[in-house]
C-alpha positions as CSV (number, residue, x, y, z in Angstrom):
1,X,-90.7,22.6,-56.5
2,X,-93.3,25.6,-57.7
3,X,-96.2,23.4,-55.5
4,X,-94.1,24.0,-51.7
5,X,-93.4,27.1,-50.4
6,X,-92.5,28.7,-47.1
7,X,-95.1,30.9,-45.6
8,X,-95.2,33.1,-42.8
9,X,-96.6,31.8,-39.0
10,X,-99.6,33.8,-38.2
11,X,-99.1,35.2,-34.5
12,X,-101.1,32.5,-32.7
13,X,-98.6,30.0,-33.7
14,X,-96.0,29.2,-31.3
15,X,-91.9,28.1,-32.8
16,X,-92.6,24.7,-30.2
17,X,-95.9,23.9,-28.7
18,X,-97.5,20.5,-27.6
19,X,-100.4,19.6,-26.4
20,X,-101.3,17.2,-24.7
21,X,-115.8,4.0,-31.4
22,X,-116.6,5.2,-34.2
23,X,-117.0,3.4,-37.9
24,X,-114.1,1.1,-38.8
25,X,-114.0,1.6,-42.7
26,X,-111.1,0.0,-44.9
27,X,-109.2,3.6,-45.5
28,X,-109.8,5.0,-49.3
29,X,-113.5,3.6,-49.3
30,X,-116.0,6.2,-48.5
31,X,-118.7,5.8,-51.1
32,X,-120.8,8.1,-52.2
33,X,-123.5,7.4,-50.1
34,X,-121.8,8.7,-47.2
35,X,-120.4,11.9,-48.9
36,X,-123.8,12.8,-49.8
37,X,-125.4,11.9,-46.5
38,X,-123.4,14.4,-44.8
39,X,-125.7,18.3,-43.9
40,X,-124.8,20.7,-46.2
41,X,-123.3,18.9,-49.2
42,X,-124.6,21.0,-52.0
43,X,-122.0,23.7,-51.5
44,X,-119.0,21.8,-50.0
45,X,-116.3,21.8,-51.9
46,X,-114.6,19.0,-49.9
47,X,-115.1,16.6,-47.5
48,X,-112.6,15.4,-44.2
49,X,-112.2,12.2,-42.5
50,X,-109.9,12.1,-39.7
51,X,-108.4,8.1,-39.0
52,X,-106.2,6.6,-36.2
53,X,-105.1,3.7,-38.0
54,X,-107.5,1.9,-39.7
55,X,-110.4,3.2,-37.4
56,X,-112.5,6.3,-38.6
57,X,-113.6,8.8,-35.8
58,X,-116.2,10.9,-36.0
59,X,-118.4,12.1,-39.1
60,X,-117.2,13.1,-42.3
61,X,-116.8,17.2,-41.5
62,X,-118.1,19.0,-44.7
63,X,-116.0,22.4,-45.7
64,X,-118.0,25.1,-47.1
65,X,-115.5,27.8,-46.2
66,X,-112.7,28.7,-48.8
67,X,-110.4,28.0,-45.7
68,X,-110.4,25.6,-43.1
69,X,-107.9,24.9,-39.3
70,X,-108.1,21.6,-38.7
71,X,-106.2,21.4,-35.5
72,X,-106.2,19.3,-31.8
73,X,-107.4,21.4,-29.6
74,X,-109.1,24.6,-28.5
75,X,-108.8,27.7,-28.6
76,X,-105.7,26.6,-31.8
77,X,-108.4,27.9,-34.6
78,X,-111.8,28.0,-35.6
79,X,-113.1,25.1,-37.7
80,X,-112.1,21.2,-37.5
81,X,-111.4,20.7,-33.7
82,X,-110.0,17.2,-33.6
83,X,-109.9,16.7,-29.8
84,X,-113.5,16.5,-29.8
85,X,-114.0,13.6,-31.2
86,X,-114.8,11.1,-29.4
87,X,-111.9,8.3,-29.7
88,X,-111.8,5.3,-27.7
89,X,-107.9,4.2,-29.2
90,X,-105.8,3.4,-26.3
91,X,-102.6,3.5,-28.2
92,X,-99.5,5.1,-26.6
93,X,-98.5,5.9,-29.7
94,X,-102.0,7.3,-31.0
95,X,-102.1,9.5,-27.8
96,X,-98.5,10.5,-28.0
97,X,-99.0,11.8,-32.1
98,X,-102.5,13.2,-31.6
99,X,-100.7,15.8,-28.5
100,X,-98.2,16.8,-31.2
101,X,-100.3,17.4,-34.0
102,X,-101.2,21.2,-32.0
103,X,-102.2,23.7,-34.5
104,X,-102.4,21.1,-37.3
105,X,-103.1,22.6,-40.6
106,X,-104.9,25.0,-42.9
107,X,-106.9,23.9,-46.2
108,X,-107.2,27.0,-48.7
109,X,-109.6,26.7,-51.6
110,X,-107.5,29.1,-54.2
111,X,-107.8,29.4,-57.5
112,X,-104.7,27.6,-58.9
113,X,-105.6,24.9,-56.6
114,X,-105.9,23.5,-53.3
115,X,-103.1,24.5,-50.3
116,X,-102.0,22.6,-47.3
117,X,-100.1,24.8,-44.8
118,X,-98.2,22.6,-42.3
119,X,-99.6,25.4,-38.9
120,X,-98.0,22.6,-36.6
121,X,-94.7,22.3,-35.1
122,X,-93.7,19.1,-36.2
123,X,-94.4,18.0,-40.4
124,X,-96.6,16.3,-42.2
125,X,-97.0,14.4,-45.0
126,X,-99.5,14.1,-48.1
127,X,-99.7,12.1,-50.8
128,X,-102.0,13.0,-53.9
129,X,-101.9,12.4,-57.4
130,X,-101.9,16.1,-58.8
131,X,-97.9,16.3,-56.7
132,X,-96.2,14.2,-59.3
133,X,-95.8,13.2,-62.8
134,X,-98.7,12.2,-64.8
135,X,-96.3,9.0,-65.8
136,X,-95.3,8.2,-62.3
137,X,-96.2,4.7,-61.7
138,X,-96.8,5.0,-57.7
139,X,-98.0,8.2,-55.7
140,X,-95.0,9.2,-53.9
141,X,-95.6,10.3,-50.2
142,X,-94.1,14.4,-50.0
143,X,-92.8,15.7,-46.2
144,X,-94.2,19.1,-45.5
145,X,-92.2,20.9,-42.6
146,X,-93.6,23.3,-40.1
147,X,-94.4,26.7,-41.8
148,X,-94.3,25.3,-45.3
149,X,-97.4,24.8,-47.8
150,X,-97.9,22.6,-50.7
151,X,-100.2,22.7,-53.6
152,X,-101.9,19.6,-52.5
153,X,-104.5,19.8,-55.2
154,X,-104.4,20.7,-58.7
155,X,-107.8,21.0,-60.1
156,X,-106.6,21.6,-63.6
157,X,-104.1,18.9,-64.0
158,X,-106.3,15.9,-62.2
159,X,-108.6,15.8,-65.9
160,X,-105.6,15.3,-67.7
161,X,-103.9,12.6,-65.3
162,X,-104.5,8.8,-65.9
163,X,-105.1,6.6,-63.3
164,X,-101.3,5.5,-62.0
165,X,-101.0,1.6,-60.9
166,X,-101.2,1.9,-57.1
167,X,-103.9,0.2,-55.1
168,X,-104.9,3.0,-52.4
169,X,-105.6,5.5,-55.8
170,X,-107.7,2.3,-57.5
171,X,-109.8,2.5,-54.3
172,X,-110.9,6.6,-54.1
173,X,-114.3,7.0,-54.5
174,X,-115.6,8.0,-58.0
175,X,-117.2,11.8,-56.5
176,X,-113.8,13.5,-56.7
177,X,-110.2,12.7,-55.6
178,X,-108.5,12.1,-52.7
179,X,-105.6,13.5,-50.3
180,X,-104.0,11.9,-48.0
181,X,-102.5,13.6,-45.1
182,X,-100.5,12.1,-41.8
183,X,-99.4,13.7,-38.5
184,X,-95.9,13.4,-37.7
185,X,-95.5,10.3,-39.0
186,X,-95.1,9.1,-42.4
187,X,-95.3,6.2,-44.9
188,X,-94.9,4.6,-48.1
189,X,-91.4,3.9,-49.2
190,X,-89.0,5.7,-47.2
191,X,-90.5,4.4,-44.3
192,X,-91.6,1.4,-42.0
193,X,-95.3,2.1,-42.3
194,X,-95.7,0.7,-45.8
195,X,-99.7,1.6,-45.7
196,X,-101.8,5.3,-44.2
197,X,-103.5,2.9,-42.5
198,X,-100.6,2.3,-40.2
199,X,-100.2,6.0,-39.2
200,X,-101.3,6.9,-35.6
201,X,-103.1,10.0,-37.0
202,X,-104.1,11.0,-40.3
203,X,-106.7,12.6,-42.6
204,X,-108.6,11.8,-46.1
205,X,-109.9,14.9,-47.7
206,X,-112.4,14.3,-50.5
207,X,-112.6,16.8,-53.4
208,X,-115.8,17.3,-55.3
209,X,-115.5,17.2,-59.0
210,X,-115.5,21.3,-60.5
């Protein structure tokens, strides 16, 4: 695949480490309303959610930055501090994925695209529409292991791409495209969790339009 590639750990990261109610939206359905509530939106490029199952917490976190560390806890990076958010899930399993999602990852604005390095020790998984054919009938979820980073987002190829017959794409909101991201755990066909929304913890990052 020219879109995943190996990169090298930057010395904060760690071979092994673990650490350790807000809006319930249907997942895939921020309007536009919401984007464009959010401080600082004429200059963002893109826009985060962070989900534990089908429970949104905290605000929408607006990147202006070519690069962004979205990560659990500090000091694991300066940007998107997950731990901070205030979370009232009780979920063993919520609790137990959130503690191994450590470093978590690093968006990079570039200019072939948009990269997702896997910082953590454990992978992750995305699913976007700019990963597979323009053809494909259903978005197929890709596994990104630690140290490896995918071309999550093509900006060139998502004009030329028709809309594929899969009901979470029908849903994104019509400001820019959507990537899905989980921690740890991952869904879709290969695996029991048929639906993100299932996932313990995951992300939706909203791209702006060029």
């Amino acid at each position: 695949m020219d879109f995943l590639k190996p990169r090298d750990c930057p010395d904060s990261v760690p071979s092994s480490t673990e650490t350790g109610r807000t809006n319930c939206l249907a997942p895939g359905r921020l309007s536009d309303s919401q984007v464009l509530q959010e401080p600082g939106n004429r200059s963002h490029w893109c826009v985060v959610a962070y989900w534990e199952e089908k429970t949104r917490v905290g605000r929408l976190y607006s990147v202006q930055e070519p690069s962004l560390d979205i990560f659990y806890d500090l000091p694991q990076g300066n940007g998107f501090c997950l731990r901070q958010l205030n979370s009232e899930n009780k979920s063993q399993l919520v609790q137990k994925v959130r503690g191994k999602i450590g470093y978590g990852i690093q968006l990079t604005r570039e200019v072939d695209g948009v990269w997702v390095y896997n910082r953590s020790s454990y992978p992750i998984f995305i699913k976007s529409a700019t990963l597979d054919n323009s053809d494909s009938r259903m978005l197929l979820v890709h596994k990104v292991f630690p140290g490896f980073s995918i071309k999550a987002f093509d900006y060139e190829k998502v004009y030329s791409l028709q809309r594929p017959n899969d009901h979470e794409f029908m849903q994104q909101p019509w400001t820019g495209f959507t990537v899905q991201i989980s921690f740890v755990k991952g869904w879709g066909q290969c695996y029991s969790r048929q639906f993100i929304s299932s996932c313990p913890c995951w992300l939706e990052v909203i791209f702006n339009n060029r």
